[in-house]
N, C-alpha and C positions, 0 to 999 in steps of 0.2 A: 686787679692786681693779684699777682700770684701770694699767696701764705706758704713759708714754711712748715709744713708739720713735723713734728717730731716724731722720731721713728720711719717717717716717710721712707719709701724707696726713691732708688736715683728717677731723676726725669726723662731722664733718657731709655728708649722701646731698644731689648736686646732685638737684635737680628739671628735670625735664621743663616745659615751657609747660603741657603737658596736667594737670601734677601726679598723673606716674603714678612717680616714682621717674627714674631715671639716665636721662639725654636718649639714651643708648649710645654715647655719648664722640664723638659725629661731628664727622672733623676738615675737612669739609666749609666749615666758615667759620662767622660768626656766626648763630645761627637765633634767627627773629623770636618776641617776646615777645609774648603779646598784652597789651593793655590791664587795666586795674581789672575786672575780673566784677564786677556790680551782683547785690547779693544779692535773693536770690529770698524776696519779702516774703511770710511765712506769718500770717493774723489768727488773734490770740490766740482762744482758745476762747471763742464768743459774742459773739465783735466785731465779725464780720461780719451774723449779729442783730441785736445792737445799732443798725446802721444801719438796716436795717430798720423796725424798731420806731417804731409812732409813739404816742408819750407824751402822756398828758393831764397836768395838774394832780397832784401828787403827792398821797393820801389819807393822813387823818392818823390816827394810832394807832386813835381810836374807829368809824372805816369800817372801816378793816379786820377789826377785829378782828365786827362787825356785820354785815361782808359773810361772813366765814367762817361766822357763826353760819347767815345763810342759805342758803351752799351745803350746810354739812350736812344740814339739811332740805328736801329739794324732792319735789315732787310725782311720781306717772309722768307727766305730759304734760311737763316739764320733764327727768325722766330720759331719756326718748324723744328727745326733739327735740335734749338734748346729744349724746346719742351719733348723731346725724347733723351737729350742729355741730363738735366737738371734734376735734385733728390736721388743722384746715384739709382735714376729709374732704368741703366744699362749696364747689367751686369755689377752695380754696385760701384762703379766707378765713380769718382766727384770731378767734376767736370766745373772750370771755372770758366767765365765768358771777359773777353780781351783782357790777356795776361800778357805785361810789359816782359817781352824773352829777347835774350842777346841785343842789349844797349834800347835802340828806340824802334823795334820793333815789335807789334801786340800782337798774339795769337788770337784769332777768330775766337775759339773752344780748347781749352787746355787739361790736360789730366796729368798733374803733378805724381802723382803715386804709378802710371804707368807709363810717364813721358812720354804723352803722345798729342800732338799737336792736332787738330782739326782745322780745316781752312774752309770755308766757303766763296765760291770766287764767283762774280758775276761779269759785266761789261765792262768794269772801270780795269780788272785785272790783262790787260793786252798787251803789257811790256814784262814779256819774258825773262829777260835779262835780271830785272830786279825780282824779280819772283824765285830766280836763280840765286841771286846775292842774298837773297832776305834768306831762301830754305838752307843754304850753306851755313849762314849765321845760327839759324835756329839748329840744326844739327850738329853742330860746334859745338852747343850749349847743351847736348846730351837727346838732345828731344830726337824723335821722327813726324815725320810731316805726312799729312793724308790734305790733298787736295780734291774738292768736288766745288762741280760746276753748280749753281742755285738751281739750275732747270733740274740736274739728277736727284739734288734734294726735294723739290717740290713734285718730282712725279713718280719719283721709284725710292723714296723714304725708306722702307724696309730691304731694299739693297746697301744700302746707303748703311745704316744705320747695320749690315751682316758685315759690309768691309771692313768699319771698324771695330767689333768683335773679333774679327779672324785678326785684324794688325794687335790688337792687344795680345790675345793665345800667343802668338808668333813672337812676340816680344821675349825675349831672356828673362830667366826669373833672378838671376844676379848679376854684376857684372860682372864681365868674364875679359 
């Protein structure tokens, strides 16, 4: 239990401007205070992401849940060609895998920040027509579309992967 003393000083430790403890009692005369410090703003975890981030249309429970089913299944020319798209390891780009674009159609590979679509097409892709309706849809919705055949991705990967380097450069840098 603390006592009283008498004559005691206060219990409270003067500060320093520096806010290092006792200014060392200078009896030098009054020493200058600095002003308010303006706190040093830290972004919450993923907020500074968050800016970043550019947002389509929120997908509703049955895409998602549609889109998962399709990443669980994918092909090797689609395994291949992620694991050069994925961690922004091309050009820094983010690259999402089946993204629900224009109603119920999913993009193979999607780059939201440079609207550009990636397709990988194998044997099931032979009805032209909807391949036709589907890229009109998706172009409608802002995007461009790059289609390659699995074989080009499984055997000439580093062409494959300059195409889409050269379609990003070539893109507009605003809309015009």
């Amino acid at each position: 239990m603390l006592s009283a003393r008498i004559g005691a000083g206060p219990l409270t430790l003067t500060l320093s401007p520096e806010g290092r403890g006792d200014a060392g009692g200078s009896a030098s005369g009054p020493t200058e205070t600095p002003g308010p410090a303006e706190p040093i703003a830290s972004p919450l975890r993923g907020e500074a992401d968050a800016k970043r981030r550019v947002r389509g249309r929120k997908a509703q429970p049955a895409q998602v849940s549609r889109a998962r089913a399709l990443r669980s299944v994918k092909t090797d020319a689609e395994n291949r060609l992620w694991y050069h798209l994925r961690d922004r390891r091309l050009d820094g780009l983010k690259f999402v895998r089946q993204l629900p674009v224009a109603g119920y159609y999913y993009a193979d590979f999607a780059c939201r920040e440079a609207m550009l679509i990636i397709e990988a097409d194998g044997g099931q892709h032979s009805d032209s027509a909807y391949d036709l309706r589907r890229d009109a849809a998706i172009r409608a919705a802002g995007y461009s579309v790059l289609r390659f055949w699995n074989t080009d991705i499984l055997q000439n990967t580093a062409f494959v992967l300059e195409q889409i380097r050269q379609a990003n450069q070539s893109q507009p840098a605003s809309d015009e």
